[in-house]
C-alpha positions in Angstrom: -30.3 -0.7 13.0 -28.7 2.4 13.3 -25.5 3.9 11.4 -24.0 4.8 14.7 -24.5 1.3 16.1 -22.5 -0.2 12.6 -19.7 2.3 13.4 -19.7 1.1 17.1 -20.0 -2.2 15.8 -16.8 -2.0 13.8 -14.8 -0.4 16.5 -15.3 -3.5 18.7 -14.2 -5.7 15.6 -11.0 -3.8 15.2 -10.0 -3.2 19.0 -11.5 -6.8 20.5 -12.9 -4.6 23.4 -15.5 -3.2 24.1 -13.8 -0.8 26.8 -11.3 -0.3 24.0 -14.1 0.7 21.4 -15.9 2.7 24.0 -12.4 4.7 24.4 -12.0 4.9 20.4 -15.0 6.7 19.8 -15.6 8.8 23.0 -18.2 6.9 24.4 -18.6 5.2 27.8 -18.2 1.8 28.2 -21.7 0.8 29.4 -23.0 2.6 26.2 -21.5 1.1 24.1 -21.9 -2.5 25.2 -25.6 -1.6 25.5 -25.4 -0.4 22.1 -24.3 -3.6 20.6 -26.5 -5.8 22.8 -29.5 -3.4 20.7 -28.2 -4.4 18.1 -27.9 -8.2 18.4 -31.5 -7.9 20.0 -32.3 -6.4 16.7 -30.8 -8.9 14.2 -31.8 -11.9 16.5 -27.9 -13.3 16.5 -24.8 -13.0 19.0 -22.1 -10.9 17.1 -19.7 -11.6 19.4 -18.3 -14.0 21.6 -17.5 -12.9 24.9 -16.0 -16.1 26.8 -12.8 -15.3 25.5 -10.3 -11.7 25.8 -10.2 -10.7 23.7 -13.5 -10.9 22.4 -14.0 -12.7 19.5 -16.6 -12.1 16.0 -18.8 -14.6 15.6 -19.6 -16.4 12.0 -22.7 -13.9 12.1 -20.2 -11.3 13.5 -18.1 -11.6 10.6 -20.7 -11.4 8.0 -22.1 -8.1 9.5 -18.4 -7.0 9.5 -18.1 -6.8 5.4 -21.8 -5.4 5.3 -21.6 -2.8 7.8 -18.0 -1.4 6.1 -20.0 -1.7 2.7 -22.4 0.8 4.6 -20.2 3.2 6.2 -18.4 3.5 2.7 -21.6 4.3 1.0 -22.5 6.8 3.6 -19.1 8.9 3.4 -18.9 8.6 -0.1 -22.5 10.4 -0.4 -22.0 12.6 2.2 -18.9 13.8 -0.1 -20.4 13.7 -3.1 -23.4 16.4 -1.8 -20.1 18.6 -0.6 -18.3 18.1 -4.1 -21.6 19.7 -5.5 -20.5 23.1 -4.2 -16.7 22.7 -5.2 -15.6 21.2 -1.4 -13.6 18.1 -1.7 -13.2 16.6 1.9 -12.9 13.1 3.6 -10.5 10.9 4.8 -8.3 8.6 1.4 -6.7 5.6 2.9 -3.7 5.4 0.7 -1.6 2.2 1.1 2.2 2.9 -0.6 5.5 0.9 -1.2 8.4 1.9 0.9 10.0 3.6 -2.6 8.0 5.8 -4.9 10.9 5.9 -7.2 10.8 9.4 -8.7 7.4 10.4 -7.9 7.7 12.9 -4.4 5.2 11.5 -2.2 5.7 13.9 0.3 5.0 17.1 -2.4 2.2 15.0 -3.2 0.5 14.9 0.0 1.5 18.3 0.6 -0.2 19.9 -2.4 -2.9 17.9 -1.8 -3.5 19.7 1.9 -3.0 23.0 0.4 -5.9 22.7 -2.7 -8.1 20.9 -0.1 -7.8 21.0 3.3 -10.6 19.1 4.1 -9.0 16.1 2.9 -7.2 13.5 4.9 -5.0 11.1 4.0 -4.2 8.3 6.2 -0.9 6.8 4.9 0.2 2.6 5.2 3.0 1.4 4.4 3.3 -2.6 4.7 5.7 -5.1 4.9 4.0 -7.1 2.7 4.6 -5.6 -0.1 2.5 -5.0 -3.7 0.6 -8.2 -3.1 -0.3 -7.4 0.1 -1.9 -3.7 -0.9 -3.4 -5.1 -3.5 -5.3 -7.6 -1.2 -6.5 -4.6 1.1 -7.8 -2.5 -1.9 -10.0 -5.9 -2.9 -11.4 -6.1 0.8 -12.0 -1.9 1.3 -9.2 -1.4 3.9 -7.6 1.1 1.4 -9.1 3.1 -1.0 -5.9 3.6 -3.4 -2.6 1.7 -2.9 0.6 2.9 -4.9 2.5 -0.7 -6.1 5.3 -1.8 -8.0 3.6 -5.2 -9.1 4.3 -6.7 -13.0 1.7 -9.4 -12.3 -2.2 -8.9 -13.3 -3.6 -7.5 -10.5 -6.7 -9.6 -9.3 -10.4 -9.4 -10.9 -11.7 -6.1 -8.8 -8.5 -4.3 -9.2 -7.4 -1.5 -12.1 -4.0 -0.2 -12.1 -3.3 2.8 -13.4 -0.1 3.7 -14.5 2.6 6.5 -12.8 6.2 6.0 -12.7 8.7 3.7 -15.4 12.0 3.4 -14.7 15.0 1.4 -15.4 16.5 -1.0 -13.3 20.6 -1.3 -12.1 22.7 -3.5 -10.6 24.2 -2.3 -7.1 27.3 -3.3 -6.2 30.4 -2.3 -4.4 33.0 -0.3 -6.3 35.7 -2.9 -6.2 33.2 -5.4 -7.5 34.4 -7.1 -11.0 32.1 -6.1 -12.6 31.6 -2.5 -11.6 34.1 -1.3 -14.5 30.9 -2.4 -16.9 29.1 -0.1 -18.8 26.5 -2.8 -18.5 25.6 -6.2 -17.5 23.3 -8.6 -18.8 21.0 -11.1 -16.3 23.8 -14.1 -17.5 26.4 -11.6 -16.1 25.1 -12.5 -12.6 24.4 -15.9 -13.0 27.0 -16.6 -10.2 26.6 -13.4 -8.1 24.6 -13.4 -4.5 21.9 -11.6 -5.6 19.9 -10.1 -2.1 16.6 -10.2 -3.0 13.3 -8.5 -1.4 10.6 -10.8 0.6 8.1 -12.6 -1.3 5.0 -10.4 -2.3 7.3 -7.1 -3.3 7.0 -6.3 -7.1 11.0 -6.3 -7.3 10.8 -9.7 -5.6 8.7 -11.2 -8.9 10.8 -9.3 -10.7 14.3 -10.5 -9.8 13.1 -13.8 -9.6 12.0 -13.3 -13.4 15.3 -12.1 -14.8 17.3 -14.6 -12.7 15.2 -17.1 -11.9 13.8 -18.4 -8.2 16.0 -18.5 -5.5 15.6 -21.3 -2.3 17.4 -19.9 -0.2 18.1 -15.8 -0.7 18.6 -12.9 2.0 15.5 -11.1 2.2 15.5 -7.5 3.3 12.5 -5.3 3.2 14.2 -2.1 3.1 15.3 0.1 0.1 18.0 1.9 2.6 19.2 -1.2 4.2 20.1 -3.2 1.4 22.0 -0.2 0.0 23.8 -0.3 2.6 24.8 -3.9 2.4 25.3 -4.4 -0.8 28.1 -0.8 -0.3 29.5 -3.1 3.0 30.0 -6.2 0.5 27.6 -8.2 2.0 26.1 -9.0 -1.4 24.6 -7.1 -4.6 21.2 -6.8 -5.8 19.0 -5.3 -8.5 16.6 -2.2 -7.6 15.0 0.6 -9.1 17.8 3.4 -10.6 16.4 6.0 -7.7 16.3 3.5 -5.4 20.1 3.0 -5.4 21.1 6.0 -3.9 24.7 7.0 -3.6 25.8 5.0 -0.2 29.3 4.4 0.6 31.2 2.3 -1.6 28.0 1.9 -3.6 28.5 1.1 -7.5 25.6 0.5 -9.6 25.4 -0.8 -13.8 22.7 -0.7 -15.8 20.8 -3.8 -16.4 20.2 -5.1 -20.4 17.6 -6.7 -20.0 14.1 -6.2 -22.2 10.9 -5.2 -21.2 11.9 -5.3 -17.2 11.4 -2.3 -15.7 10.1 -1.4 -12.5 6.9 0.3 -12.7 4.8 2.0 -10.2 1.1 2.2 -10.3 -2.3 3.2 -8.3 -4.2 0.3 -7.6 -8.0 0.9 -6.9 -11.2 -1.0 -6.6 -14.3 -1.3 -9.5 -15.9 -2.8 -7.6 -16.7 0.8 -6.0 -17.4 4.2 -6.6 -14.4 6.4 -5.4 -14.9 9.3 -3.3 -14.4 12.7 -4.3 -11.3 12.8 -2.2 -10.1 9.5 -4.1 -10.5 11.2 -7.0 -8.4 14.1 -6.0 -5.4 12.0 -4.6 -5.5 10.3 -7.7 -5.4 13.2 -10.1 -2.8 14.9 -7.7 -0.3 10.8 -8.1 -1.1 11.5 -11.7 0.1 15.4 -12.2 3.2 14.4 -10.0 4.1 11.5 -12.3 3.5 13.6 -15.4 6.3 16.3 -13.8 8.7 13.6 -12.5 8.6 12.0 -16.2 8.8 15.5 -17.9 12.4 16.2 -15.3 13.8 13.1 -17.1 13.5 13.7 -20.5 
């Protein structure tokens, strides 16, 4: 069993074709599907099914899946760790991020990042699922680091360290009654149509905690559109202070509430060794929190 034939192997996994995962990794077609008949030959099993399109991972597939990426990751992760040696940080981060980053400027981040080391690449996701679902992925190795705005534990396997605090408002329009506040308490809202974020967001768990569950709610996934409708009267909501914004007609009121707060945080694995490029993605989150907390005070 050769490296090259896991790496092969996983393409086939991801694409469900081998013509697909020939394309992927610049090989041709008939290489590659001799490459993973080599290595069921090898391993005495079929890895994949190939009755259906597209192709589907066997039970044995599936368990070579999670050992072969358990591989690969060792692999890169020594092969950075002998360039660290010298001083030369390079791989490739997978870094999984909430749609808002609240004060923290992701995009400086990344930037800085490129300029210290070049060699590093970062391959940002950004998910619909929200904190729980980043969470999930840093468990099963599909990112290495995810930024998320959870309150919860996080899962056995998961550390969170801590970046970005901030307060949270209530967004209404300006002609809302209770706009004029200097601040409103969660009772205050107690009759209000509160537009709340889908299931699995840390501001979802949250709003639900200060006001309580909600059967039926408008869910919107986007910072910038439910600005927008809260400033067009289609409802108000609760969101980070930075989050807000300043949209048209757009009012927003402290919330009295203690101990809620949205916080952001990185979210990474012990169950393995980061990288050296982990490492410097993380140090580079944690400098940028450190300056967007020292602007505020």
């Amino acid at each position: 069993m050769e490296i090259r034939e896991l790496e092969y192997f996983l393409a086939c996994c991801e694409t469900g074709s081998f013509t697909a995962a020939a394309r992927k990794v610049h090989l041709v077609q008939s290489a590659m599907s001799s490459a993973i008949a080599r290595l069921e030959r090898d391993l005495g099993v079929e890895l994949f099914d190939r009755t259906v399109t597209p192709v589907a991972v066997t039970e044995h597939g599936e368990a070579l899946r999670t050992a072969a990426q358990r591989v690969l990751d060792a692999v890169r992760s020594a092969r950075d760790e002998v360039h660290a040696v010298g001083g030369r940080v390079r791989g490739t981060v997978v870094l999984g991020s909430t749609f808002s980053t609240g004060p923290l400027d992701l995009a400086t981040v990344l930037t800085g990042l490129r300029t210290r080391h070049p060699e590093v690449v970062v391959q940002l996701r950004q998910s619909s699922a929200g904190s729980t679902g980043n969470l999930l992925a840093v468990l099963d190795g599909s990112l290495d680091i995810a930024l998320t705005a959870s309150n919860e534990r996080p899962p056995d396997g998961i550390v969170l360290r801590p970046l970005i605090e901030e307060s949270l408002v209530f967004a209404c329009r300006a002609d809302h009654p209770l706009a004029a506040r200097a601040a409103v308490t969660p009772s205050d809202l107690s009759a209000e149509s509160v537009l709340r974020f889908p299931p699995g967001w840390g501001m979802r768990h949250t709003v639900d905690r200060v006001l309580g569950p909600a059967r039926a709610a408008t869910e919107v996934a986007d910072y910038g559109l439910m600005a927008r409708l809260v400033g067009a009267g289609f409802g108000t909501t609760l969101m980070p202070a930075s989050a807000a914004g300043t949209g048209d007609g757009l009012c927003v009121v402290p919330l009295e509430a203690p101990d809620v707060t949205w916080r952001l945080s990185a979210a990474v694995s012990t169950r393995r060794r980061p990288a050296a490029a982990t490492v410097a993605l993380l140090d580079a989150l944690g400098e940028a929190a450190d300056r967007a907390a020292g602007a505020r005070d």
